[in-house]
N, C-alpha and C positions, 0 to 999 in steps of 0.2 A: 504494500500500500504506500502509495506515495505523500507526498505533504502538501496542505492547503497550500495552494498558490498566494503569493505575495508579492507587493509591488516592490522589488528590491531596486537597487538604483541600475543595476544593469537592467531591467525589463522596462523600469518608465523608461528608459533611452532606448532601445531596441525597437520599444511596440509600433513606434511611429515610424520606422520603414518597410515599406511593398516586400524587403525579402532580406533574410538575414542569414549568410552563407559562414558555416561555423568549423573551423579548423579541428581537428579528430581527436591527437595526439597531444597533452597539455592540456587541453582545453577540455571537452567534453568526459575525456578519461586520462590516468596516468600508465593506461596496460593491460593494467591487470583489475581497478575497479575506478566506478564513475566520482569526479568529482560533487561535493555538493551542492543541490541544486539544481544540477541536470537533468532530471528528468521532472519535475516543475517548471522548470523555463522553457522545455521545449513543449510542455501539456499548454502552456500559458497562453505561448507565440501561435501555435495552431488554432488553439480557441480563438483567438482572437484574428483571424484570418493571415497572419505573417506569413509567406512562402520560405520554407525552411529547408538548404541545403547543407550536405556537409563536404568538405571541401578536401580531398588528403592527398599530399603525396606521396601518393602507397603506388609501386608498383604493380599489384595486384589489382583485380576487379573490381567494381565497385559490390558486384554481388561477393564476392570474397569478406570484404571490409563491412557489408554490411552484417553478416552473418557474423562475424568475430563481434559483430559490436550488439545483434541480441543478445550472442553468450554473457555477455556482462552488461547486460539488462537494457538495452534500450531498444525498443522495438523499432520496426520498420514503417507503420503508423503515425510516427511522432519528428517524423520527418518526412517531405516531398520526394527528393532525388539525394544520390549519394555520388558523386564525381569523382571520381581519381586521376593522377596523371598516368596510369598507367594504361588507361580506357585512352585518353586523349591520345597519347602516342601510339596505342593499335588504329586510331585513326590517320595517323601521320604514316603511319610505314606501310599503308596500304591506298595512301592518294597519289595525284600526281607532284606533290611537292615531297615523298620520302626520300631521304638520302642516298635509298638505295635503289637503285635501276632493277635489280631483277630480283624482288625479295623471294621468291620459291627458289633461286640457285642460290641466294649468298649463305654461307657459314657462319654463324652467329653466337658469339659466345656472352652470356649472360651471368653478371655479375650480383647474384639473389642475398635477398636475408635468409630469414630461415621461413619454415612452412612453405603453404600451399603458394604457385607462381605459375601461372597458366596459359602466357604471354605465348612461349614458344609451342605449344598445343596449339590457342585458338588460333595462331598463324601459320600453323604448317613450318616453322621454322627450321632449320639445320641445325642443328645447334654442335659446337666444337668446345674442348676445353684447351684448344693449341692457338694462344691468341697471335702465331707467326702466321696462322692460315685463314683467320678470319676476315670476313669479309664487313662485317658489324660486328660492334660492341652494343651492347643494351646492360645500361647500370641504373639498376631498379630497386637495389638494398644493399646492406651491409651490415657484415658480422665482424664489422673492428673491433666488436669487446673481447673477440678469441684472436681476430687476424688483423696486425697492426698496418697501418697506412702503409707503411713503406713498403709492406709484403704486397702487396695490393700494387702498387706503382712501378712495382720491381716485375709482375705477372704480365701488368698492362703494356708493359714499354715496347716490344716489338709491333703491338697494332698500333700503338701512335705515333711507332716512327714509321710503320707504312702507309699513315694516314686513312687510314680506317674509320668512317665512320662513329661516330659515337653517338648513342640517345637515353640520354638519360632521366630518366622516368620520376624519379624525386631527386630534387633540386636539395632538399637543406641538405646543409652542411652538419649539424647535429643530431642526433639521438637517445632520447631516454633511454638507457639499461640499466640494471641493479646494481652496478660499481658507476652510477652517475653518467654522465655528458659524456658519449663517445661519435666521435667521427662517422657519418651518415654516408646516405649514397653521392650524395652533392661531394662531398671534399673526395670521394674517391672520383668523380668527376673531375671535376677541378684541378686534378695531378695530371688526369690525361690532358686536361687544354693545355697544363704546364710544360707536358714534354711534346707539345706540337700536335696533338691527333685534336679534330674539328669536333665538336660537342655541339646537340642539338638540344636544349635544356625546355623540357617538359614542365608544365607545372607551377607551381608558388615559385615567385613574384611574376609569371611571366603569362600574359593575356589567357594563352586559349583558355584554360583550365577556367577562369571566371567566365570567359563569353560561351562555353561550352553548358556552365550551371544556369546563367542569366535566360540561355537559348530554352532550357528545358524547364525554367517555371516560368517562362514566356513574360519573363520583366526586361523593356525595352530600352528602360531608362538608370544607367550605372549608380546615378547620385540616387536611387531610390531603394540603393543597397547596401546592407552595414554587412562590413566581413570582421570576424572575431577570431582572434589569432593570439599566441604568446612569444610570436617573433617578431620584433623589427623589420628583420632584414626579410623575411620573406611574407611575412602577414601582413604589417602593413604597408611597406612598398608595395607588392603584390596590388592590394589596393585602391592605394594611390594611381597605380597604373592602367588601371582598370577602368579609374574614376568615382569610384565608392568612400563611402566611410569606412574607418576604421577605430576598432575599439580593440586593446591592448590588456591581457588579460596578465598577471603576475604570478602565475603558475608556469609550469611545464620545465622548459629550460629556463626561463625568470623567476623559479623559485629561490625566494631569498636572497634576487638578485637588489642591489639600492637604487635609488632613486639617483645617484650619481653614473650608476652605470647607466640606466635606462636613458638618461638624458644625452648620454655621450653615443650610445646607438643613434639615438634619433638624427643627432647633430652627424653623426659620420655617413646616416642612409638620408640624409635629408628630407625627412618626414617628421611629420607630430599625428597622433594619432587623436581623436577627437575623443574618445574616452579609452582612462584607464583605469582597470578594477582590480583586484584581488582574487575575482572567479565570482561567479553568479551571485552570491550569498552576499555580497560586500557590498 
């Protein structure tokens, strides 16, 4: 049973935009269980007709993401649509803008977290683990809490010194694990643009992944959208680039972080975020 809804200061600020697209990881949960106030605010926003998406850089499905996310209690009812950049990039590597010319022949070696990853199934993909022969890279997770950046950089170097493609499916640079903040699929990205190999970066901060949510709750208008995030650099740039509000939550990787460091992100992403809370409850 959940709790009487209440006007906390994040809903009087939320209720009054057309659609409110809400970042997964940090924000609605930490992993393993929901933050509080979760699942009142999203009962609140739907009562009250809000369009409610959630927004993740998960390489994974969005039906994947959604199903992890009943297991630890939030139905599928209590949101409209669920977007991932990993959905967006199965769009990209099967148009006529994919980096790749002939995706049924190229070799494709993918760079996963852990669990379910279904990228290379729904596409008929080749998949190699000899990155001298590939033809694409696709970096869509990361297990840097077992295997350190540099192992990773050291794997990748001969596709980016052949110039090999690269698509990488979440963009942050961070991730939650239980020894704390470790290196994401974005920084393992990031070594490839380092040693020369071309990176097509999917997802938070970068357009389609909002015009892809905006398109499927059929809101036409960016400024009639609040996006909720606990990054700077990619929630609310993201944003900002979009053209929406942003609302800045102090959980996730900003747990515990001060109000000196928040302000020295904003000042180096050049963004201010129009609210910032504590997590729903605050």
């Amino acid at each position: 049973m959940t709790e009487t809804p209440r006007k906390t200061r994040f809903l009087a600020f939320a209720e009054a935009f057309e659609a409110v697209f809400f970042d997964q990881y940090g924000v609605l949960h930490d992993g393993r269980r929901l933050y509080p106030g979760t699942l009142t605010t999203l009962e609140a926003l739907k009562a009250r007709g809000v369009g409610v998406a959630v927004l993740s850089n998960s390489g994974k499905s969005a039906d994947a993401n959604a199903r992890r996310l009943e297991r630890i209690g939030v139905s599928r009812d209590l949101y409209d649509r669920f977007v991932t950049s990993g959905d967006v990039a199965r769009e990209l590597l099967v148009s006529d803008a994919s980096p790749v010319a002939d995706l049924a022949a190229a070799r494709c070696l993918i760079i996963r977290s852990y669990g379910e990853d279904t990228l290379a199934e729904d596409l008929g993909l080749r998949e190699t683990d000899d990155p001298a022969e590939a033809d694409l890279v696709v970096i869509g997770g990361s297990q840097a809490d077992k295997i350190p950046l540099e192992d990773y950089a050291r794997r990748l170097r001969p596709a980016a010194e052949r110039g090999a493609p690269c698509v990488c499916t979440n963009p942050d640079k961070w991730m939650l694990t239980e020894n704390g903040p470790r290196p994401a699929a974005g920084a393992i990205a990031a070594e490839y643009a380092r040693m020369g190999g071309p990176v097509s970066w999917i997802g938070k901060p970068y357009p389609a992944i909002y015009q892809r949510a905006a398109r499927l709750l059929a809101c036409a208008e960016p400024s009639r959208v609040l996006c909720v995030g606990d990054s700077v650099e990619h929630d609310v740039v993201g944003a900002r680039r979009f053209g929406a509000a942003a609302a800045l939550f102090r959980t996730g990787i900003l747990d515990g972080v001060d109000d000196a460091r928040i302000a020295a992100l904003c000042v180096e992403h050049a963004v201010v975020p129009d609210l910032i809370a504590r997590g729903f409850e605050a």
